[in-house]
C-alpha positions as CSV (number, residue, x, y, z in Angstrom):
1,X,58.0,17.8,-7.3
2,X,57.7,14.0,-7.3
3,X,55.8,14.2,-3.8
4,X,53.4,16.4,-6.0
5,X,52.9,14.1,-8.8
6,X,52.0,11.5,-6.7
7,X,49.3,13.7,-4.6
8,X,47.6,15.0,-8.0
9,X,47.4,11.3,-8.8
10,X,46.2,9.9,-5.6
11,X,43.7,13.0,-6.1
12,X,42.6,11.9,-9.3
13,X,42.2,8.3,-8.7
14,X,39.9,9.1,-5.7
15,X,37.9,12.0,-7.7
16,X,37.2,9.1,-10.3
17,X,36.4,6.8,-8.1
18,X,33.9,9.0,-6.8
19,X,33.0,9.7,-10.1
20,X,32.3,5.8,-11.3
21,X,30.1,5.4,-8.1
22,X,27.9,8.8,-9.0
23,X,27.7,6.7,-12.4
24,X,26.8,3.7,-11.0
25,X,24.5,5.0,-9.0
26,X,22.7,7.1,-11.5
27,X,22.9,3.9,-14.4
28,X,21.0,1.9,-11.1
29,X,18.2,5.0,-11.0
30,X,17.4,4.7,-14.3
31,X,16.9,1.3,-14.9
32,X,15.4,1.2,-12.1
33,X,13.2,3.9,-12.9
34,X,12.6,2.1,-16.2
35,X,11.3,-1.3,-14.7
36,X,9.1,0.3,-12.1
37,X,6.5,2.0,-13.7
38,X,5.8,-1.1,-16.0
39,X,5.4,-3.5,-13.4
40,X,3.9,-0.7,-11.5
41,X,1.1,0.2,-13.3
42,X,-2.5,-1.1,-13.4
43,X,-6.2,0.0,-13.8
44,X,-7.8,3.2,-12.0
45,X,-11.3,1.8,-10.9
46,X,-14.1,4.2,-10.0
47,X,-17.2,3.6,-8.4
48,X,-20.3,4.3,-10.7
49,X,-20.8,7.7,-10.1
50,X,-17.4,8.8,-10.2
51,X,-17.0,6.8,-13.1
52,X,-20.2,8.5,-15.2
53,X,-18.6,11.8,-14.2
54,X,-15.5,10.9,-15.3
55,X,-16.3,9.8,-18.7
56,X,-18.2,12.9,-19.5
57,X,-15.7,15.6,-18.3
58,X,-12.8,13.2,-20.2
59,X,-14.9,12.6,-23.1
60,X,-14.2,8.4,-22.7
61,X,-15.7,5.6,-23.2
62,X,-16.6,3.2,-20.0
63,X,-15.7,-0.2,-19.1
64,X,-18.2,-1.1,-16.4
65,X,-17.4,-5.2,-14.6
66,X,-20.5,-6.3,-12.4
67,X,-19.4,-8.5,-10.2
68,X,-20.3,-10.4,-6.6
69,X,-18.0,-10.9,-4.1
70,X,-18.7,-15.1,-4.1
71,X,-18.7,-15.3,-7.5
72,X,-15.8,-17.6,-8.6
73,X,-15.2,-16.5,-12.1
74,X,-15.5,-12.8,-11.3
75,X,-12.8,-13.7,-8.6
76,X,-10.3,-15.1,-11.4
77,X,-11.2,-12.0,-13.8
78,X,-10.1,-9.7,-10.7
79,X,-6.9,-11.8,-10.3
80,X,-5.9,-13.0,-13.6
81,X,-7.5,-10.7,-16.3
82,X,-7.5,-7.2,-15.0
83,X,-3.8,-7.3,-13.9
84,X,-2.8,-8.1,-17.2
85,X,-0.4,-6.1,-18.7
86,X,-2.0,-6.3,-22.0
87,X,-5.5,-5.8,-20.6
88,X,-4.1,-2.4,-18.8
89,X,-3.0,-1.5,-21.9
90,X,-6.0,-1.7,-23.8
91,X,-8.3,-0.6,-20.8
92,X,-6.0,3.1,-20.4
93,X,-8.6,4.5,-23.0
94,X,-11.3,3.5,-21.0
95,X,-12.8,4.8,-17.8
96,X,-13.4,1.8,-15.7
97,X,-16.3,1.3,-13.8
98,X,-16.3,-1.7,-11.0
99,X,-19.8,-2.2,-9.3
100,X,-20.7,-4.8,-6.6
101,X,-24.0,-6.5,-7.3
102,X,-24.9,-6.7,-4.0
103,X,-24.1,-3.7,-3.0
104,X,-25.6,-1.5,-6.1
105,X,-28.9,-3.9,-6.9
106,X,-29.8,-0.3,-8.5
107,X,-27.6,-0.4,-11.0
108,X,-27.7,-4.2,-11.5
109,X,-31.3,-4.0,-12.2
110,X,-30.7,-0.2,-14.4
111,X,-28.6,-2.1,-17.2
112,X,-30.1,-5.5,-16.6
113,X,-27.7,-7.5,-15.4
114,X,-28.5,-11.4,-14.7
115,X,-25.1,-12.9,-14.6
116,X,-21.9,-12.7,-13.3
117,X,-19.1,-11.2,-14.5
118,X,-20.5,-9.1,-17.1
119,X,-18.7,-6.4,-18.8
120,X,-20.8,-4.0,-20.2
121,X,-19.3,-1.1,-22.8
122,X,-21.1,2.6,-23.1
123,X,-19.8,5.8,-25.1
124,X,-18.9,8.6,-23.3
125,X,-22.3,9.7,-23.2
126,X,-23.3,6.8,-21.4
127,X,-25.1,4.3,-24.4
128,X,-24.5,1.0,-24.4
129,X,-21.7,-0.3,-27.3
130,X,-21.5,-3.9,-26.3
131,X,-21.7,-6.2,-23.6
132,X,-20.3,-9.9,-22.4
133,X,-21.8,-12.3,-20.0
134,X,-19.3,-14.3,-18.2
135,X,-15.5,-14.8,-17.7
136,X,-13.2,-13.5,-19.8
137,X,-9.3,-14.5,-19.7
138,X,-6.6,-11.7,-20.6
139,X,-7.0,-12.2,-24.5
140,X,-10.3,-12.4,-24.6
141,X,-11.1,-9.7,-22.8
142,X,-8.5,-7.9,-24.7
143,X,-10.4,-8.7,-28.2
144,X,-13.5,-7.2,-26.7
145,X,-12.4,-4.4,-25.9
146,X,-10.9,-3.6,-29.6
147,X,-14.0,-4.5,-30.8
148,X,-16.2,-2.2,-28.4
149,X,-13.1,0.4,-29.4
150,X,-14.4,-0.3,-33.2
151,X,-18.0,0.5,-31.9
152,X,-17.3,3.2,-31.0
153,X,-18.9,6.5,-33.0
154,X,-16.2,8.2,-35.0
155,X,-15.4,11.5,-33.9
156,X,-16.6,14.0,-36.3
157,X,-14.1,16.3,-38.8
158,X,-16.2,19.3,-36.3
159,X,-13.8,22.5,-35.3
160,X,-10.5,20.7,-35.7
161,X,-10.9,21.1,-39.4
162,X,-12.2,24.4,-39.0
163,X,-9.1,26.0,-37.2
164,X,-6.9,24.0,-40.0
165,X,-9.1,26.2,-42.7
166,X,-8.7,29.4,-40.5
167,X,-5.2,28.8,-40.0
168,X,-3.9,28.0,-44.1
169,X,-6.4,31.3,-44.9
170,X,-3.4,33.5,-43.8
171,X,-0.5,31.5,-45.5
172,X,-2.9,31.1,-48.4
173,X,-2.8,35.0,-49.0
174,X,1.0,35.1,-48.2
175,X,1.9,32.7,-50.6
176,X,-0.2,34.3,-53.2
177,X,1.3,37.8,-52.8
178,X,4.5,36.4,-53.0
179,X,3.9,35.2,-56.3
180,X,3.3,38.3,-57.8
């Protein structure tokens, strides 16, 4: 009987054993889990035509940065600004449009671009909102974007309302035949 005792013991000190390491092991998954993606995440950049195709089938707004490979401020944007936490976080409304200046002289000349950096804001349709010529540090950029954001045209009241109005037209009768 003692003999017994003592195995059902040793059993439950190894089966909780076991147990604390599953725990352990799980606790290190989710923090893990919980770290990675913040560190982890950062800016989808699409080339323009992607980028124009994008905005309209997602119905957002564009962030478009013309840059040149030699050009030293654009350089510090691409390594200080754009990884930014803060800047991600404001940019994640935005499609983001990256074009090379010497690559895309097209484009350059299309929206008139003279320096470099500039950051250059269209509605999803495509019209220009705002633009800024030069470098921008992580707050800055960050207050341009909220104002751009603010430029944006309001969506109107449109069908959402409607299906609100089709929607209370049933508990509208309801309610009233309860009433009586």
């Amino acid at each position: 009987m003692n003999l017994n005792k003592h195995f059902e013991y040793s059993l439950y000190l190894q089966a909780n054993s076991a147990m604390m390491k599953l725990i352990g092991l799980l606790l290190l998954f989710v923090l893990s889990t919980a770290v990675i993606p913040a560190t982890a995440k950062s800016t989808l950049w699409y080339t323009y035509e992607e980028g124009i195709l994008a905005a309209g089938v997602k119905d957002k707004p564009i962030i478009m940065d013309f840059y040149a490979d030699w050009c030293q401020p654009c350089i510090a944007m691409e390594e200080g600004t754009y990884p930014d936490p803060r800047v991600i976080g404001e940019m994640s409304g935005f499609i983001a449009i990256k074009v090379d200046t010497q690559k895309r002289i097209d484009i350059e000349s299309k929206y008139g671009i003279a320096y470099y950096p500039t950051v250059v804001f269209l509605d999803p349709g495509g019209k220009e909102i705002s633009r800024h010529v030069g470098y921008l540090g992580p707050e800055e950029m960050v207050q341009e974007i909220k104002l751009s954001r603010g430029k944006l045209p309001k969506e109107s009241p449109g069908f959402e309302i409607l299906t609100v109005l089709l929607a209370s037209i049933p508990l509208y009768i309801l309610k009233r035949r309860a009433d009586r």
